[in-house]
Every structure is written in C-alpha cells, then in structure tokens.
C-alpha positions as CSV (number, residue, x, y, z in Angstrom):
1,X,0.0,0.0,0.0
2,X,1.3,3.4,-1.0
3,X,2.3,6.0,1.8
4,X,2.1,9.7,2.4
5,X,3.6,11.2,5.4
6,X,1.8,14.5,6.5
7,X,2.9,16.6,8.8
8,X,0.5,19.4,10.9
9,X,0.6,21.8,13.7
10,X,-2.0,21.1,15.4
11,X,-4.6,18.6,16.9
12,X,-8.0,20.4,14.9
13,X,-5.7,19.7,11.9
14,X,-5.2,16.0,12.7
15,X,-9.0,15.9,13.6
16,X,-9.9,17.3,10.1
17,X,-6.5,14.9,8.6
18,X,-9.0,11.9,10.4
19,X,-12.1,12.7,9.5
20,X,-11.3,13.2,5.7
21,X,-9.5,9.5,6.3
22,X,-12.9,8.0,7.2
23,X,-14.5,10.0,4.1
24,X,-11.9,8.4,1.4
25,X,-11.5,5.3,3.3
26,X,-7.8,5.7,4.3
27,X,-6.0,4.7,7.3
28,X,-4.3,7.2,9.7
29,X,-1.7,5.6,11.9
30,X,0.9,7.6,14.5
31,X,4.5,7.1,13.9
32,X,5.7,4.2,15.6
33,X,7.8,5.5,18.9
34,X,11.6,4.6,18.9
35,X,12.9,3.6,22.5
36,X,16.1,5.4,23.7
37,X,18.3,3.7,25.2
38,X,18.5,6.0,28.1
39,X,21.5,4.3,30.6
40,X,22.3,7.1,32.7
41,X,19.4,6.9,35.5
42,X,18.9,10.5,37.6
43,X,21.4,8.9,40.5
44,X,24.0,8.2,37.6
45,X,27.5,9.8,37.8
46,X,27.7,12.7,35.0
47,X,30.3,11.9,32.2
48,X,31.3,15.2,31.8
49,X,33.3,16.4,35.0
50,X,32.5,19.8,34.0
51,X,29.0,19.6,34.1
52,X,28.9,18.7,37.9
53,X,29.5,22.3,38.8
54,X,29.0,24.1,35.5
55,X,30.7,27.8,35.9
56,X,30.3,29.7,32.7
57,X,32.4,32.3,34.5
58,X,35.5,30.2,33.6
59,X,34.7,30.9,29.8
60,X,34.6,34.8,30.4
61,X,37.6,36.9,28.5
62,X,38.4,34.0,26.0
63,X,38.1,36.2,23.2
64,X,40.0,38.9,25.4
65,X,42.6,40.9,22.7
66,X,41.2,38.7,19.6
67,X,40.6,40.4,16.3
68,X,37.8,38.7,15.9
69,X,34.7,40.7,14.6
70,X,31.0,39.0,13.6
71,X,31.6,40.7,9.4
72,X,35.4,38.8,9.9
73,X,33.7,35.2,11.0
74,X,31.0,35.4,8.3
75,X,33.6,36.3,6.1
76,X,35.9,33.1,7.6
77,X,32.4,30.7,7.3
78,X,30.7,31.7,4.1
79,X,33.8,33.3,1.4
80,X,32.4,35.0,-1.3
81,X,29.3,33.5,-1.3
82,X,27.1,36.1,0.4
C-alpha cells in the first residue's frame, strides 16, 4: 500500500486529517515511537566532569585581545558567497 507522510501543527488539523480518512476510506496511523536507550538513571554519575558544577564564569575573556569581529567570521564561514 502506497504512503504519504503529513505533517500538521496542530490537533484540529489531525482531527480534520481523520475525519477526511474516514470519508476516502484511508488509514491514519501515529509514527511508531523509537525507545532510547537511556542508561544514565537521575542517580548516575555525569560523564562530563564539568557539568557537575557548571561555571560559565571560567569561559569569560576568551576572546579577550582577539581580532575577531562577527563581518570577519562570516567572512571566515561563508567566502564569497554572500
């Protein structure tokens, strides 16, 4: 049997998407669900060290005496293509 996926926004749209279903005698079916394997539990040790006691602070003034300007990275990134 042929498939179209659909994608909406909203549950009145997949109301409307069902009840046109019943009209034309098609079948709607959800996505079938994919299971994570999900091993670290909430009493799990973190594997990033950092993330324990996150301190942004230790990032401030990395760019401290950098030329680097948001023109110069786009520049750096995209070339002559903009």
């Amino acid at each position: 049997m042929p498939e179209v996926i659909i994608k909406y926004k909203s549950a009145k749209a997949l109301q409307v998407i069902k009840d046109i279903a019943k009209y034309f005698d098609f079948v709607v079916e959800k996505p079938k669900t994919k299971k994570h394997d999900n091993n670290i539990g909430k009493d799990a040790a973190l594997p990033i060290a950092f993330a324990e006691n996150p301190d942004i602070t230790a990032l401030a003034g990395i760019w401290k005496d950098k030329d680097i300007t948001l023109a110069g990275l786009r520049k750096k990134a995209w070339g002559d293509r903009l």
